[in-house]
N, C-alpha and C positions, 0 to 999 in steps of 0.2 A: 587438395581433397584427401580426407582421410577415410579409409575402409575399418569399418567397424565388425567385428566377429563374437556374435556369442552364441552361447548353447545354454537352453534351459535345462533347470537345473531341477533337484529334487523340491518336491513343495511348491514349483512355480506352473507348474503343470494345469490344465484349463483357464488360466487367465486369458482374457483378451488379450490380445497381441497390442493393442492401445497401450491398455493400462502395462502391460509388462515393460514396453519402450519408455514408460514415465520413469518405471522404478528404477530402468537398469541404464536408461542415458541421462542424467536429471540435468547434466549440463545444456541441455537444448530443452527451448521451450515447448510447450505442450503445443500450443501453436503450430510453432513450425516441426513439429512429428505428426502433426495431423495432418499439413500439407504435402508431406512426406511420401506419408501414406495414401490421400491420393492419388498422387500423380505417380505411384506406384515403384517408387526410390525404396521401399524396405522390401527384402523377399522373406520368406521364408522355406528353406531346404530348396533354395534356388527358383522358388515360385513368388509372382506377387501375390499377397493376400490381403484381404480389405480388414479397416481398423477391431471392427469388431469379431475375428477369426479365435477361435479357441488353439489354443499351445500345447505341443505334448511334452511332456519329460524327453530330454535328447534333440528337439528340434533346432538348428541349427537359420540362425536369425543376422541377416546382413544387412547394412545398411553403410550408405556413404555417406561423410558429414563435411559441410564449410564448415574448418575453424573459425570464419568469423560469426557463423550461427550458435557456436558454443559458449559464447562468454554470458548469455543469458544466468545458467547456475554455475558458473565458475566459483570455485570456494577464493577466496578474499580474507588474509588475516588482517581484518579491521575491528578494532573494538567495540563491543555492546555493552549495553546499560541494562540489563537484566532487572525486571521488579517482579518477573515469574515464570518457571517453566514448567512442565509435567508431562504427560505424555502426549496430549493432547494439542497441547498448544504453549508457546511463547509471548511472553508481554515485552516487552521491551520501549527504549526511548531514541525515536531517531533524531538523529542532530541537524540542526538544521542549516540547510544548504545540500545536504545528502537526497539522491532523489531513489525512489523506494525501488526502482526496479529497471531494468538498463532498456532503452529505448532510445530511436534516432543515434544521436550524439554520444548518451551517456549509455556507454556499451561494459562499465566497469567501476570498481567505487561504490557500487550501492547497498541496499541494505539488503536485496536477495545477497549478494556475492557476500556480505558480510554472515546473514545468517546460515547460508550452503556450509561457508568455510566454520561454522559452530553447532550446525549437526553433525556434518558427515566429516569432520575432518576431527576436530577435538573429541566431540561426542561419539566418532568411529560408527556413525548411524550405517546399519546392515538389513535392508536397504537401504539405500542413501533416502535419507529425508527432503522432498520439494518443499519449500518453503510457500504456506498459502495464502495468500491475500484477500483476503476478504472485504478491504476498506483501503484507501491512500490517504497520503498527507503529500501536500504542495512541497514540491524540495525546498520552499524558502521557509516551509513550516518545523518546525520542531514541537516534539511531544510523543505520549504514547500511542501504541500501535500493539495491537492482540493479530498475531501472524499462528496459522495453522499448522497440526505436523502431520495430519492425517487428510487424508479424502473426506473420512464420514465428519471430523471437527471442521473442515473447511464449508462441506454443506451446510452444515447449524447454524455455524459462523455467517452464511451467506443470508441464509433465511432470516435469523436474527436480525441483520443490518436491512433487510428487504421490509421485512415487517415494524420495523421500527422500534423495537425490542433491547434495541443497545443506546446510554445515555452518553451523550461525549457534552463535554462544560472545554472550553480555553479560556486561557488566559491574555488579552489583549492591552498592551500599553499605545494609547491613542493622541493623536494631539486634541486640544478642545476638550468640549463638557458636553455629554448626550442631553444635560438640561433635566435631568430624573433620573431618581435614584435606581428605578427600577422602568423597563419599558419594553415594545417590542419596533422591531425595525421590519416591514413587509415592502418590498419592492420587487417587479418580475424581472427575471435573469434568461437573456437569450446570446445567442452567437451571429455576428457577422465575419462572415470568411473574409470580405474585404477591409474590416474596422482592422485598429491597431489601438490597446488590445480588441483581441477578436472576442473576450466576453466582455458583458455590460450589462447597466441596466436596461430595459429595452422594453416598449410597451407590448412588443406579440411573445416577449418572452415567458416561459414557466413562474409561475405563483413561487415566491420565497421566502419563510421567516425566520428571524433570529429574536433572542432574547437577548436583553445586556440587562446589568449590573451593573452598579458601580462600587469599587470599591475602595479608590484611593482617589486623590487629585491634588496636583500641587504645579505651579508653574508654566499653566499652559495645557497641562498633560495629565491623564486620569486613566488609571487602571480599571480595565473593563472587565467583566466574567461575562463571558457571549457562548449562546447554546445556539447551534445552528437544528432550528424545527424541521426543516428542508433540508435537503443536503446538494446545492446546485453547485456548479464548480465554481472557487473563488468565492460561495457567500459573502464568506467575513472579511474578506477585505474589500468586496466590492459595496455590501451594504453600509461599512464604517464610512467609506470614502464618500457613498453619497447622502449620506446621514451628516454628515460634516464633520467627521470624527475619524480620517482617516487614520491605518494604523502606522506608528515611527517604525521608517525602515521599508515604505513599499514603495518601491521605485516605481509598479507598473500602474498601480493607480491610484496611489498616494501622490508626494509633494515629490516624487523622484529622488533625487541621489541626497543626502543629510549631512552634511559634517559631523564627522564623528560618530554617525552611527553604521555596525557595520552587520546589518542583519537583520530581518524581519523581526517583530518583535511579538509574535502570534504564536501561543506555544496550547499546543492540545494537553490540558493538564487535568482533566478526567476521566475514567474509562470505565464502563457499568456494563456489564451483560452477562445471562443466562450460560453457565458453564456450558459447552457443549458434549459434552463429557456426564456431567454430575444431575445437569438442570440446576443447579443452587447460583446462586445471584454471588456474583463478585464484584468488586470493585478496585479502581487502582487510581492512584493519586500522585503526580510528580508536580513538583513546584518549577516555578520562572522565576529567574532573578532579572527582573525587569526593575530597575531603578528607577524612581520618579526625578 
């Protein structure tokens, strides 16, 4: 266990004590500083004080941390594929197999640890930048990702995605032929804690729809453009598969393991939404080399 010691400084004076522990430990998740804070592990000037406590200039702020709760924003010199950044927010392309933020098992490797270590480390962000999430991609998914650098771009960003305001198009290499050029695939999406996989299609489950496109096919295999209308977990692999079009490369509920293929082949290759920042509408576009 390590003891942490800091003292506010000039300019930091009336923030929450929350928010202040975001900016000044970013290595631990907001999560776990809020349960922290509970169960009354931060003091301040040798007192517990609850999340929402105002800060003065000089106040002296302690807290004890498990190194293993810190690897959350750990900075990671791993490379990005940058297609924007400004003040507000970063686009980028995560690769697939990367899962976007350390959880369970995957405590390192990710794409926070990637981005921590390309604000605050290259970029020398003062305060350190939390990287914000506003949306996920499946680790077996690759493609774009618009990740937040502010509190106020993360709210917009969240509302956008809540309201239905942000457009995402992939790109899917499938076995089979959806049978039309153009169509939609609606099936309900639920969970059983005892099935393996534990999502599926399921008749008590949530309403789901996707669009497809077609826009190639050759040998078995036809290149899909799929917009998921919904956004349930697994959609698109789960509607390809039971549409008769599973996607090459999904071992969990496609054809399982493939010779020769070594990776999902489901790549988020559009990204449409409301600056959070400007309000002006942007757009960003990455290709898949998906071979037929």
């Amino acid at each position: 266990m390590d003891r942490l010691d800091l003292q506010v400084g000039p300019g930091e004076g009336r923030v929450r004590l929350d928010e202040y522990l975001a900016a000044r430990v970013p290595t631990v998740s907001r999560m776990r500083l809020r349960q922290m804070l509970d169960q009354g592990e931060v003091r301040v000037n040798g007192a517990v004080c609850p999340a929402g406590c105002r800060l003065a200039v000089g106040d002296a702020v302690t807290l004890v941390l498990d190194p293993a709760s810190t690897s959350a924003m750990t900075p990671e010199p791993i490379p990005l594929v940058v297609y924007h950044e400004d003040a507000a927010l970063i686009v980028v392309e995560k690769p697939a197999g990367m899962v976007v933020h350390p959880a369970g098992r995957h405590r390192s490797g990710t794409l926070a640890n990637a981005l921590a270590h390309h604000f605050n480390v290259v970029g020398a962000a003062h305060p350190p930048i939390r990287p914000g999430l506003a949306h996920r991609l499946d680790r077996a998914t690759s493609g774009l990702m618009v990740v937040a650098k502010t509190q106020a771009a993360l709210s917009r960003l969240t509302v956008a995605f809540q309201r239905k305001q942000v457009e995402k198009g992939y790109l899917a290499l499938v076995h089979g032929d959806p049978g039309a050029e153009t169509g939609e695939w609606s099936a309900p999406i639920g969970q059983d804690p005892e099935a393996h996989p534990r999502w599926g299609i399921r008749p008590e489950g949530r309403a789901a729809l996707t669009r497809f496109r077609r826009l190639a096919g050759r040998n078995d295999r036809t290149l899909l453009e799929l917009e998921p209308v919904t956004g349930r977990t697994n959609q698109l692999r789960l509607h390809a598969a039971y549409f008769g079009c599973p996607i090459v490369g999904d071992e969990l509920f496609g054809r399982g393991p493939e010779p020769g293929v070594t990776r999902l082949h489901l790549h988020a290759a559009r990204l449409a939404f409301p600056h959070p920042a400007t309000g002006g509408w942007v757009c960003f576009t990455s290709p898949a080399e998906f071979g037929l």
